[in-house]
C-alpha positions as CSV (number, residue, x, y, z in Angstrom):
1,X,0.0,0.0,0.0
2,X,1.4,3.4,-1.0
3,X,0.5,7.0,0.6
4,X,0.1,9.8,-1.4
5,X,0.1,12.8,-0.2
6,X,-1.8,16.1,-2.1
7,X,0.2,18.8,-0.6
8,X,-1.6,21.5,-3.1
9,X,-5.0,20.7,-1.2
10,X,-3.5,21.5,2.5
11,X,-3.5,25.1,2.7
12,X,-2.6,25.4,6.7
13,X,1.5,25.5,6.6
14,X,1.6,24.3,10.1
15,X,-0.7,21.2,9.5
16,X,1.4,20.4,7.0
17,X,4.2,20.4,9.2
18,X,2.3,18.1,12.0
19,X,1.2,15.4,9.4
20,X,5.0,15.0,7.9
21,X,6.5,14.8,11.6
22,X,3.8,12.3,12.7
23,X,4.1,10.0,9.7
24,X,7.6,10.1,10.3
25,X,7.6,9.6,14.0
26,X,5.5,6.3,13.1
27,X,7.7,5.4,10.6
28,X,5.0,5.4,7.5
29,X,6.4,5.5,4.5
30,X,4.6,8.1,1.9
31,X,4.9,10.3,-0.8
32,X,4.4,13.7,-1.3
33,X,2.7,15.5,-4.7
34,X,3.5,19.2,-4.9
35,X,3.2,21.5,-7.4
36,X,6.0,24.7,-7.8
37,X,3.9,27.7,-7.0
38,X,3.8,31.1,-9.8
39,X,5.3,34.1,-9.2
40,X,1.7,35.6,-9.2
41,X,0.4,32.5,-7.0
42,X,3.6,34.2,-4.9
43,X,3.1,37.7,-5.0
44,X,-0.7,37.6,-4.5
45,X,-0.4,35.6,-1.2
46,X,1.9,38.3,-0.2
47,X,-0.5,40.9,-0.7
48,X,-3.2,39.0,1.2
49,X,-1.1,38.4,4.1
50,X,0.1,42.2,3.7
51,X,-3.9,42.8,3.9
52,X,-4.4,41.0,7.0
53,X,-1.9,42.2,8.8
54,X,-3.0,45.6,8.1
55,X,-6.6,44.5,8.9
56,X,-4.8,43.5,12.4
57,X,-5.1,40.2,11.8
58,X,-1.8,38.5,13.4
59,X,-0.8,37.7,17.0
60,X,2.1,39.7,19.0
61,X,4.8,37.6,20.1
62,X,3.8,38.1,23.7
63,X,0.1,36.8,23.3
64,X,1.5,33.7,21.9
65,X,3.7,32.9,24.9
66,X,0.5,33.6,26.6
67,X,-1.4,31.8,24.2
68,X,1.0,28.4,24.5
69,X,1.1,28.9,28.2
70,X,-2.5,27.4,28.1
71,X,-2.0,24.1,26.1
């Protein structure tokens, strides 16, 4: 049995992240399929990430310690 992996369809960076550190930490084997992003694909998520930070959308380095003091 082979695991593919549709990295184009996970949007959340750090999910990502959790789902290739727990398949390795239990040793399954996968693959992953990833397509090379545009330079407009590039340069438009910058602007929407520029947007929401201007919108105030972000968390200060202080709240997240405060934040991660909870889990």
């Amino acid at each position: 049995m082979e695991l593919i992996i549709e990295f184009d369809d996970i949007k959340d960076t750090s999910k990502k992240k959790f789902l290739l550190e727990t398949l390795k930490f239990l040793g399954i084997q996968f693959k992953t399929s990833e397509k090379r992003q545009t330079l407009e694909q590039y340069n438009k998520e910058l602007e929407e990430n520029d947007a929401e930070i201007e919108n105030g959308k972000y968390i200060s380095m202080d709240d997240l310690l405060k934040e991660i003091e909870q889990w």
